[in-house]
C-alpha positions as CSV (number, residue, x, y, z in Angstrom):
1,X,43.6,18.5,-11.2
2,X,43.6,18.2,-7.6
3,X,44.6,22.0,-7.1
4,X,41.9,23.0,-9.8
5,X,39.8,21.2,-7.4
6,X,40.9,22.9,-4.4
7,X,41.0,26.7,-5.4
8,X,37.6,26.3,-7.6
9,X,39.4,27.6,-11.3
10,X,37.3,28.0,-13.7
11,X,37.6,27.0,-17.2
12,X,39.5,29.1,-18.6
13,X,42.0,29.9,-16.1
14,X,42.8,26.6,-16.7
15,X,42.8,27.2,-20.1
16,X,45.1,30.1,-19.4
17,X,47.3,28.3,-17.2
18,X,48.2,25.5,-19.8
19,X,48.8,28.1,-22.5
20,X,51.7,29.6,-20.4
21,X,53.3,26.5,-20.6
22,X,55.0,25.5,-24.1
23,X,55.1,22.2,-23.5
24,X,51.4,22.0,-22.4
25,X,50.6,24.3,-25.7
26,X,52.6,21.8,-27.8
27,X,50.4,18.8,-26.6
28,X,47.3,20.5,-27.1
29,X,48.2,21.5,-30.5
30,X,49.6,17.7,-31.5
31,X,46.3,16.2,-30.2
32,X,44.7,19.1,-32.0
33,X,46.1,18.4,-35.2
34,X,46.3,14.5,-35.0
35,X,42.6,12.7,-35.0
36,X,42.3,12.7,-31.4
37,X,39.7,15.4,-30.8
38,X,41.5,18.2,-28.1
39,X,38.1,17.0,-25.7
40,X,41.1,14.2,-24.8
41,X,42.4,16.7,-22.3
42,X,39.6,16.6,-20.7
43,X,36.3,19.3,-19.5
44,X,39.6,21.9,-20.7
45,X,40.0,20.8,-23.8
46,X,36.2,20.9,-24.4
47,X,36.0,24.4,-23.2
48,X,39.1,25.8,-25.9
49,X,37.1,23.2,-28.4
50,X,33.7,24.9,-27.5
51,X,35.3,28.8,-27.2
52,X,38.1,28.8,-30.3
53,X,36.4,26.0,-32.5
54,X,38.5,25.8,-35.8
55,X,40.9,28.8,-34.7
56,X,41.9,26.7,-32.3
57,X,45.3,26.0,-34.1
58,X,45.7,29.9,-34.4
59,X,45.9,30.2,-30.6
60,X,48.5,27.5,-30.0
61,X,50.4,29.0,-33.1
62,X,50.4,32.6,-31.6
63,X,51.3,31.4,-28.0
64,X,54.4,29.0,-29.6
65,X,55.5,32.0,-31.6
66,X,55.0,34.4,-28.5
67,X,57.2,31.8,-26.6
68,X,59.9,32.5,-29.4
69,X,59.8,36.0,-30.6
70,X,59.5,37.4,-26.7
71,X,62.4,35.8,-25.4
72,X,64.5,36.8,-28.8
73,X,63.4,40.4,-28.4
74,X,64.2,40.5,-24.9
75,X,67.7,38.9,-25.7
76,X,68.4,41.4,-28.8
77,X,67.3,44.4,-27.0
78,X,69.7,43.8,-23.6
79,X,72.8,42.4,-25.8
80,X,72.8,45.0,-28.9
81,X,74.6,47.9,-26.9
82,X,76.7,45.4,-24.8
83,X,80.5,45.6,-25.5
84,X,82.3,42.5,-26.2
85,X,85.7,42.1,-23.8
């Protein structure tokens, strides 16, 4: 918060920031789906509430599958003409 603070981010660079971490994305999307309300998180939370609404889920689930598919592809595309030995 104190960084935020310091270098004047805005909203959704914040916003931005916590989606490229999975383990931020997965707390948001817990809180998001629990009966806490994502405004929990603070004036960032209230923004993604604000901005994405009810999609909101659809965001986490597209960044938690782009955290799995990316890596895979990236693993399958340098290994597949590799030779074993």
């Amino acid at each position: 918060m104190g960084s935020s603070v310091l270098f004047r981010l805005h909203l959704w660079t914040l916003f931005d920031t916590a989606l490229a971490n999975p383990l931020e994305v997965f707390k948001m999307a817990t809180l998001n789906g629990s009966q806490a309300a994502v405004s929990v998180l603070g004036p960032v939370g209230r923004y993604a509430n604000y901005t994405f609404g009810h999609m909101l889920w659809l965001v986490f689930l597209g960044v938690l599958i782009a955290w799995i598919a990316v890596p895979l592809a990236l693993t399958w595309r340098i290994f597949r003409n590799a030779e074993v030995g």
